[in-house]
C-alpha positions as CSV (number, residue, x, y, z in Angstrom):
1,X,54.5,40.3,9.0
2,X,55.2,41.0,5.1
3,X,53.7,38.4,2.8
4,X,56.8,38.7,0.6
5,X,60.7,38.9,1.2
6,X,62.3,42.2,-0.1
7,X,64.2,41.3,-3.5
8,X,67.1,43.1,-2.3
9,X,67.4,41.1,1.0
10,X,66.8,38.1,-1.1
11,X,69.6,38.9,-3.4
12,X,71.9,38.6,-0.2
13,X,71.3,35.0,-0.3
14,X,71.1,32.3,2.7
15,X,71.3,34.4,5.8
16,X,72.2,33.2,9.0
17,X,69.7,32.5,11.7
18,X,68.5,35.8,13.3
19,X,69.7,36.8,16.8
20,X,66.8,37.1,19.2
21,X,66.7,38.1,22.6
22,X,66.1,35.4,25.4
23,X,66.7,36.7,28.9
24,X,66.6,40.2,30.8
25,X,68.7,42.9,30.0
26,X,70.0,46.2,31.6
27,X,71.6,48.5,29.0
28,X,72.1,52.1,29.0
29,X,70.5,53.1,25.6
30,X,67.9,50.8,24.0
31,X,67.4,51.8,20.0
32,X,64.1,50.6,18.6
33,X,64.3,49.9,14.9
34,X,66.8,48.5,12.6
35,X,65.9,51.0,9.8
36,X,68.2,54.3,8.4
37,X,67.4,56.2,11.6
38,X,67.6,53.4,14.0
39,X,71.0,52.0,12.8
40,X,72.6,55.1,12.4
41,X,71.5,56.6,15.8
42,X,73.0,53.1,17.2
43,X,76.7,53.8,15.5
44,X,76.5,57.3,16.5
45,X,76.1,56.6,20.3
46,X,78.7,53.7,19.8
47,X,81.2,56.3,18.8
48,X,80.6,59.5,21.2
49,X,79.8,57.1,24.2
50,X,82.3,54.4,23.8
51,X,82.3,52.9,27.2
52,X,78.2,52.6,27.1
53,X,76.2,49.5,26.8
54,X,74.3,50.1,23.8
55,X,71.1,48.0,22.6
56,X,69.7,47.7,19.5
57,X,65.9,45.6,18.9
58,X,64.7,44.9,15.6
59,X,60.9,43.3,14.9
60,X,62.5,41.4,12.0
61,X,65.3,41.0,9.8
62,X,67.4,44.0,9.4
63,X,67.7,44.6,5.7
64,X,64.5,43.1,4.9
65,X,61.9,45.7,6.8
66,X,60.9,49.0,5.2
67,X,64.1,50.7,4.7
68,X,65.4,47.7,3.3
69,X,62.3,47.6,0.8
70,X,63.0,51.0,-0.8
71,X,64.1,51.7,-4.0
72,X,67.7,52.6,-2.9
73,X,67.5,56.4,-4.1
74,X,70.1,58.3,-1.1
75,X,68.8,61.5,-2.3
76,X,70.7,65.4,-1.2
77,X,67.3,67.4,-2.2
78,X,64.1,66.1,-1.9
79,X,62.9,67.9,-5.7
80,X,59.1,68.3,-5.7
81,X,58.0,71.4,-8.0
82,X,55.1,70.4,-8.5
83,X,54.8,71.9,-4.8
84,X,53.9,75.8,-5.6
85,X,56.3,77.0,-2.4
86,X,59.1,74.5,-3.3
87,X,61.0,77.2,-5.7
88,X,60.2,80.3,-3.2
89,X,61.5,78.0,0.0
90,X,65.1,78.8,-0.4
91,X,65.1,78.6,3.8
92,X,63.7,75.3,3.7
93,X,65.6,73.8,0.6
94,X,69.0,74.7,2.0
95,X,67.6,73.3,5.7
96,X,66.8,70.2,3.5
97,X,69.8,69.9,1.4
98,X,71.9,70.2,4.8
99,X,70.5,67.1,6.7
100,X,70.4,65.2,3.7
101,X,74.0,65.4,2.9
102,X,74.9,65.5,6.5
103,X,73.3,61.6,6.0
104,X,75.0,60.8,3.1
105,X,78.2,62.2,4.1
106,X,77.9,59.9,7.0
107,X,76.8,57.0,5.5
108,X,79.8,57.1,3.1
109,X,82.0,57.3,6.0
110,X,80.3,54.0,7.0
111,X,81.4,52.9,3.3
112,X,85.1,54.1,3.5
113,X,86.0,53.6,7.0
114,X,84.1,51.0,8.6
115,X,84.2,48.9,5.5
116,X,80.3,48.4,4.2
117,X,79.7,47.0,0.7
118,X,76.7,48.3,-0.5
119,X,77.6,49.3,-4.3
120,X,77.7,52.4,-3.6
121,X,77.5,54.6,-6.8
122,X,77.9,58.4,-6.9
123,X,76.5,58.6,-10.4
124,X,73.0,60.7,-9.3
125,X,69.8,60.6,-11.1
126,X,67.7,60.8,-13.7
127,X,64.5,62.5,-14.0
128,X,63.2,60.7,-17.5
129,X,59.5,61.3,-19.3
130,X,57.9,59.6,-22.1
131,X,54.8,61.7,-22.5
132,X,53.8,65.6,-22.9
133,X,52.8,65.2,-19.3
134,X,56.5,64.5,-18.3
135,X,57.8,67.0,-20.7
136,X,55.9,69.5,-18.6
137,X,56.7,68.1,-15.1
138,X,60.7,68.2,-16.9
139,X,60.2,71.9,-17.6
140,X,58.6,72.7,-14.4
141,X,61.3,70.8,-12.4
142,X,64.3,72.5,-14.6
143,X,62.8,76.0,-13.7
144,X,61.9,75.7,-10.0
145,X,66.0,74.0,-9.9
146,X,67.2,77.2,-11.6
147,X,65.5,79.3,-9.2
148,X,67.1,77.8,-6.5
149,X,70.5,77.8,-7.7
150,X,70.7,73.8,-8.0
151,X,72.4,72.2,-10.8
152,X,70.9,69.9,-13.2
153,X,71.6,69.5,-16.9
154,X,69.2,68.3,-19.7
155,X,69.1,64.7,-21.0
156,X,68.3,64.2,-24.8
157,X,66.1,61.5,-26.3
158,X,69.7,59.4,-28.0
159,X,71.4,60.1,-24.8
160,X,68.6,58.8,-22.4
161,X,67.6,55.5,-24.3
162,X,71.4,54.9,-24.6
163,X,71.6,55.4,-21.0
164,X,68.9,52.9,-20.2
165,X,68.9,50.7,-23.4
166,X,64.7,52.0,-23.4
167,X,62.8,53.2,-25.9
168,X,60.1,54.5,-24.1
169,X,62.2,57.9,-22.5
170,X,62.7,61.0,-25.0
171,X,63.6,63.4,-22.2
172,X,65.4,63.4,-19.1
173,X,67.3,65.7,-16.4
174,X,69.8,65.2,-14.6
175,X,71.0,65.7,-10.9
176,X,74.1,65.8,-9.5
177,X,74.5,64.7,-5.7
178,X,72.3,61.1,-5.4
179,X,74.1,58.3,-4.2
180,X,72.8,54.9,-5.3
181,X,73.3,51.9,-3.2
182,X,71.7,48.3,-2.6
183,X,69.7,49.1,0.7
184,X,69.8,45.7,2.2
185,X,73.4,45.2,1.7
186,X,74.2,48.2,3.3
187,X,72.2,47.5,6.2
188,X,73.4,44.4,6.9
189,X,76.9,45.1,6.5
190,X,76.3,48.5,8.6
191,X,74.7,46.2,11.3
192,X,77.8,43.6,11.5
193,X,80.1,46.8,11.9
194,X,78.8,47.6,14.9
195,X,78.8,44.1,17.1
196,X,81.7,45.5,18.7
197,X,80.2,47.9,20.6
198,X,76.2,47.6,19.7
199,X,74.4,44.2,21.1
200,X,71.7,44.0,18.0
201,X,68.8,41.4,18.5
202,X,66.7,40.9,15.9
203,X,62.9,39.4,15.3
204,X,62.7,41.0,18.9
205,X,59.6,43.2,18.9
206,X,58.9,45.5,21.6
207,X,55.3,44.8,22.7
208,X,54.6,46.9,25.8
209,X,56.8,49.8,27.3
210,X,56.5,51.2,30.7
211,X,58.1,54.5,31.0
212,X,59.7,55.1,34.5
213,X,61.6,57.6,36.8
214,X,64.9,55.6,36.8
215,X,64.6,53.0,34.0
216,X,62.8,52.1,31.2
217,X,61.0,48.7,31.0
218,X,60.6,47.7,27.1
219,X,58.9,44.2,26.9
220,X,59.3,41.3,23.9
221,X,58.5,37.7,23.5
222,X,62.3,36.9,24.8
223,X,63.0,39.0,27.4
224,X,62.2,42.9,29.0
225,X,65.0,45.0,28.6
226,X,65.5,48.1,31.3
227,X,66.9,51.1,30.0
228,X,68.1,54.1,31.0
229,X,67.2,55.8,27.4
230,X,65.2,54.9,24.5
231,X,65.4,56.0,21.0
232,X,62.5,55.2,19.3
233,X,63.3,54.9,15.5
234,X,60.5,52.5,14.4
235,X,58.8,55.2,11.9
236,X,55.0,54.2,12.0
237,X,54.9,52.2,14.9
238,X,56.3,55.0,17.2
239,X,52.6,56.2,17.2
240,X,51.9,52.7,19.5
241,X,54.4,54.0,21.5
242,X,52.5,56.4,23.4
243,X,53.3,59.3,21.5
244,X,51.4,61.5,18.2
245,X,48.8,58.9,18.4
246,X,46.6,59.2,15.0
247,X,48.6,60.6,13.6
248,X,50.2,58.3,10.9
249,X,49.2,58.3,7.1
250,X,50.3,54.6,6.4
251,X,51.1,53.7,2.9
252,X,52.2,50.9,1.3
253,X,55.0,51.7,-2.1
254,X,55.7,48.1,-3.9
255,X,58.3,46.8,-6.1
256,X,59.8,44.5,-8.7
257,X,62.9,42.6,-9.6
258,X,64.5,40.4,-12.3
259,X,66.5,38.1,-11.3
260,X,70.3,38.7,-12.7
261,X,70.2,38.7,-16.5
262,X,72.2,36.9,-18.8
263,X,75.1,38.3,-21.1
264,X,72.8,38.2,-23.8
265,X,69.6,39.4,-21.9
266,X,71.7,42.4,-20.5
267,X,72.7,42.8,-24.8
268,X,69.1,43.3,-25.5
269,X,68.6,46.3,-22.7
270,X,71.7,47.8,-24.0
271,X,72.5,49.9,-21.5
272,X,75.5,51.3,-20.7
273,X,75.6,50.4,-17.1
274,X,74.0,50.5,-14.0
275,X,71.4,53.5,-13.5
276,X,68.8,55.2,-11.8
277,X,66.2,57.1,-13.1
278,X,62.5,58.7,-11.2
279,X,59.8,59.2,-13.3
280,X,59.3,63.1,-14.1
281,X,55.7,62.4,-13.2
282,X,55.8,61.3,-9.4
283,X,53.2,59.2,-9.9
284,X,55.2,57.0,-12.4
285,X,57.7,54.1,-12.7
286,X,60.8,54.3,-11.0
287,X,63.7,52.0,-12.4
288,X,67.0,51.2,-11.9
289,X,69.5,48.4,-13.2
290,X,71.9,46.9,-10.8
291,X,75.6,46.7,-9.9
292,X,74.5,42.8,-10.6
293,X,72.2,42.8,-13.2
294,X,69.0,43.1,-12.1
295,X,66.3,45.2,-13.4
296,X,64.5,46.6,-10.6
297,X,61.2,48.9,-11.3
298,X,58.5,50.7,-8.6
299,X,55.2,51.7,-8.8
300,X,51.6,51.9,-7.5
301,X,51.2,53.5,-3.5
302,X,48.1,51.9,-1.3
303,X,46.8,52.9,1.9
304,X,48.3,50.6,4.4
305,X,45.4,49.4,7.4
306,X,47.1,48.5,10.5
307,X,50.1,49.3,8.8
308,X,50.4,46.4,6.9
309,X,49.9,44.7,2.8
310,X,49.1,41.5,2.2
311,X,49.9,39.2,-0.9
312,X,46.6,40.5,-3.2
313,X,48.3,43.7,-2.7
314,X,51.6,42.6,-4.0
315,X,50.1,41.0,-6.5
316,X,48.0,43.6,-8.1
317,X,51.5,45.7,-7.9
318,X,52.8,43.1,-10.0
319,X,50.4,43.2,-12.5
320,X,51.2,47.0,-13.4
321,X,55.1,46.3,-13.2
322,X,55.0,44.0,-15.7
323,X,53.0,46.7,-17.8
324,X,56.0,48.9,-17.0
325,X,58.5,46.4,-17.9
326,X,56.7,45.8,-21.4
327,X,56.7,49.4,-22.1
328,X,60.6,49.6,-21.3
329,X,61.7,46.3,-22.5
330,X,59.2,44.9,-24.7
331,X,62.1,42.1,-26.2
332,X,63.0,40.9,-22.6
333,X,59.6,41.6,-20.6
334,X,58.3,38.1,-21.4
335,X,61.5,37.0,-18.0
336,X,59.1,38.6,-15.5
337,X,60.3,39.5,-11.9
338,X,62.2,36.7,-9.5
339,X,60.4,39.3,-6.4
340,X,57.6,41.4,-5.4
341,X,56.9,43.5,-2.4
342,X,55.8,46.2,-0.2
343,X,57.4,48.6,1.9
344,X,55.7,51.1,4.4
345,X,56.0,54.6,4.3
346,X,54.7,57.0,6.8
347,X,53.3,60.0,6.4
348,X,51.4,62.8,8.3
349,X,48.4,65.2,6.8
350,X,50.7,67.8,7.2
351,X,54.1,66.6,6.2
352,X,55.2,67.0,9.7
353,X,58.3,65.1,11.0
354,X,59.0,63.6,14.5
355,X,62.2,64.8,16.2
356,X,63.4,65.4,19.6
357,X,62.5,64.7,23.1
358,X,59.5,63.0,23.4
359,X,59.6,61.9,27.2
360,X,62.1,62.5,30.3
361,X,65.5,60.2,28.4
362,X,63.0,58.9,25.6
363,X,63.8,60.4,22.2
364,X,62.2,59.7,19.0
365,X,62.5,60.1,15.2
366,X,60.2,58.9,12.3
367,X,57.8,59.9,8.9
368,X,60.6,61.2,6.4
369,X,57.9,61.1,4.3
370,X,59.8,59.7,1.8
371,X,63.6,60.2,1.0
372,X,63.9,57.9,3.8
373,X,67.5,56.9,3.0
374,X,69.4,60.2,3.4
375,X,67.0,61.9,5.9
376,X,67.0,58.8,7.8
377,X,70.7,58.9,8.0
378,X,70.8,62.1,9.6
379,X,67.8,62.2,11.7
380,X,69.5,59.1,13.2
381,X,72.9,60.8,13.6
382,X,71.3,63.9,14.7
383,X,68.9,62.2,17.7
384,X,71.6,60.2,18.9
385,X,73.7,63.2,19.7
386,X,70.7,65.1,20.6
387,X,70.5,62.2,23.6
388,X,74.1,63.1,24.7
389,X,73.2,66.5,25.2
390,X,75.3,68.0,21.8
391,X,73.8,70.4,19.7
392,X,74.3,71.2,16.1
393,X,73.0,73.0,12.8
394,X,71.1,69.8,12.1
395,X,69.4,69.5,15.5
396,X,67.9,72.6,15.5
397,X,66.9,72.3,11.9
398,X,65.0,69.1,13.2
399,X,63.6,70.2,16.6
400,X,62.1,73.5,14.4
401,X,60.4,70.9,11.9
402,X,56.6,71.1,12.4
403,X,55.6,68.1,14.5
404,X,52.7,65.7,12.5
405,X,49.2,66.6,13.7
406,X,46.1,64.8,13.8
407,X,44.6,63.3,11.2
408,X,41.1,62.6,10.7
409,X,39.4,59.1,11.3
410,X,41.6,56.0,9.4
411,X,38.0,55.8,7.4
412,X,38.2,58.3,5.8
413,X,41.8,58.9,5.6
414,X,41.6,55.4,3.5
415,X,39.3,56.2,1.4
416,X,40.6,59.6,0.4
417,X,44.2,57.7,0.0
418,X,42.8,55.5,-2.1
419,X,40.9,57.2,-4.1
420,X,44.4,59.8,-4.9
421,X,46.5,57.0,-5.7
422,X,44.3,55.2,-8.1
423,X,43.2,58.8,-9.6
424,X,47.1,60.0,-9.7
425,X,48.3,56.3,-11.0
426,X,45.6,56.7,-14.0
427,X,46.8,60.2,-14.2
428,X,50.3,59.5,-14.6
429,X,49.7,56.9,-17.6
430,X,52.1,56.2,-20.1
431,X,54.5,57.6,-17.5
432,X,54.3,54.3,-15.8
């Protein structure tokens, strides 16, 4: 249970009452998780098996878990040269680059045919420093980009704190190819296109699964649903599942958000519209201003134990956005944020990804380890076709991905999270 509501499901205002189940129920598919994998998978069974009964269980609100709790970044290449293979990897950058926009190309299908508001904004993203230290990450990034064929274009100091109305940037690149969205809204309006042919429950946790010959018994508080197949899409919790036990790095990423500024508040950021922009230093501050207004900024990673924050997390994440927001906006900083939260983010010790066949009909797909958004769009495509017995470029990308192994005891695994993120947040300093 999160302490605090996601600021971008709040912004949806009043929601109706949830959907829960309450009796037994005999479906042919059962998809568990409401996230970008979990929802996608769902639509893509709805449309290559039309005449299946299709389930879909959420443990909470769809729009207000974790992949409604991101920053809303759907991203075509994941651009990390700080990684010494990432330049050299032209296998695995084009591999990357393919499943991504397979996502995005299919959640903007979502956008144009099935009719989902989410603002969607093809403007991509800016890289931005305001220290040495970014200038450096800049350059690095700009190179290893160049060596790999991707394009990017530099961002000068007039042009950048036009852009954001800010001060605090002097550099910035560019990249092509990032959609930005409001997450929650396009979840929700992604989950009330598919009632015609998806029954979606939600605050429906699956607490116990037996896995049998014929069907699968998934209990919950309202109900066990039998099913012939299960796609387990519920990142983390997949490891409770019965599969790649210990094998999950839990962390915790946290964010902030204004509530919609005035005329005159928006005068003083001065930008020139809405915007994203990722810290050149990964380890920074994260910011982007809405299609309504809102200033929205990230920072600060924590180890999550039982996969889970609690409120003196969010709150010390609070503390050091509102140290971002008085670098960035020192004449409007004094508003504060309307909402603060946490949202999980799984991770394996070495970056490996689960996809594919995990059980006779039970199929699985988690850690993104980050990028959520646009992986999880096409690792959700991908597994639902992989259930129907299709192939395709993406699927064998995916099934070739090494799986996560495991890790060493959560002790220690804590502690040496820890101990990175407060070491890398100190690191990243003004950059934040």
């Amino acid at each position: 249970m999160e302490p605090t509501q996601s600021g971008w499901y709040a912004a949806l205002g009043p929601r109706p009452a949830a959907r829960s189940l309450s009796q037994d129920i005999t479906c042919d598919y059962l998809v568990v998780g409401g996230g970008w994998m979990g929802l996608h998978a769902a639509r893509r069974l709805g449309e290559l098996a039309p005449d299946a009964h299709i389930a879909l269980v959420d443990a909470g609100r769809i729009g207000n878990g974790a992949a409604g709790r991101c920053a809303g970044f759907a991203i075509d290449l994941a651009h990390n040269p700080r990684n010494k293979h990432f330049a050299e990897d032209h296998k695995g950058n084009e591999e990357e680059f393919h499943v991504n926009s397979e996502g995005i190309a299919y959640m903007q299908s979502a956008v144009n045919e099935l009719g989902v508001d989410c603002d969607w904004d093809p403007s991509g993203k800016y890289h931005a420093a305001a220290t040495s230290r970014g200038d450096r990450c800049l350059a690095e990034m700009s190179e290893a980009l160049a060596r790999i064929g991707k394009k990017h274009s530099w961002i000068g100091k007039n042009e950048i704190q036009s852009l954001t109305g800010s001060r605090h940037y002097h550099a910035a690149i560019h990249t092509p190819g990032t959609i930005l969205i409001q997450p929650a809204k396009y979840l929700v309006g992604l989950m009330h296109a598919l009632v015609d042919y998806v029954d979606v429950y939600e605050k429906t946790p699956v607490t116990n699964i037996d896995y049998a010959p014929k069907f699968h018994s998934c209990e919950t508080p309202g109900g066990v649903i039998r099913a012939r197949q299960v796609l387990l899409c519920n990142a983390a919790y997949l490891t409770k599942c019965g599969f790649f036990k210990n094998t999950a790095i839990p962390v915790y990423t946290y964010g902030s958000m204004t509530r919609e500024l005035t005329r005159d508040e928006l005068a003083q950021v001065g930008a020139r519209g809405p915007f994203g922009v990722i810290p050149a230093e990964s380890f920074g501050t994260t910011m982007r201003l809405t299609n309504d207004n809102r200033l929205f900024l990230r920072n600060v990673y924590s180890y999550a134990r039982g996969f889970q924050s609690h409120q003196s997390d969010v709150d010390y994440a609070r503390k050091h956005h509102q140290i971002a927001f008085d670098r960035r906006y020192p004449n409007l900083s004094h508003i504060g944020y309307e909402h603060s939260w946490g949202g999980l983010l799984t991770m394996a010790h070495n970056g490996g990804m689960v996809f594919g066949q995990l059980a006779d009909r039970v199929f699985g797909a988690a850690f993104c380890n980050g990028t959520g958004v646009a992986r999880g769009a096409g690792f959700g495509k991908a597994l639902a076709e992989l259930a129907l017995g299709r192939t395709s470029r993406s699927i064998d990308i995916l099934n070739n991905r090494p799986k996560p192994n495991r890790g060493l005891p959560d002790w220690i695994t804590e502690i040496g999270v820890r101990m990175t993120t407060k070491y890398r947040l100190i690191k990243a300093g003004k950059e934040t």
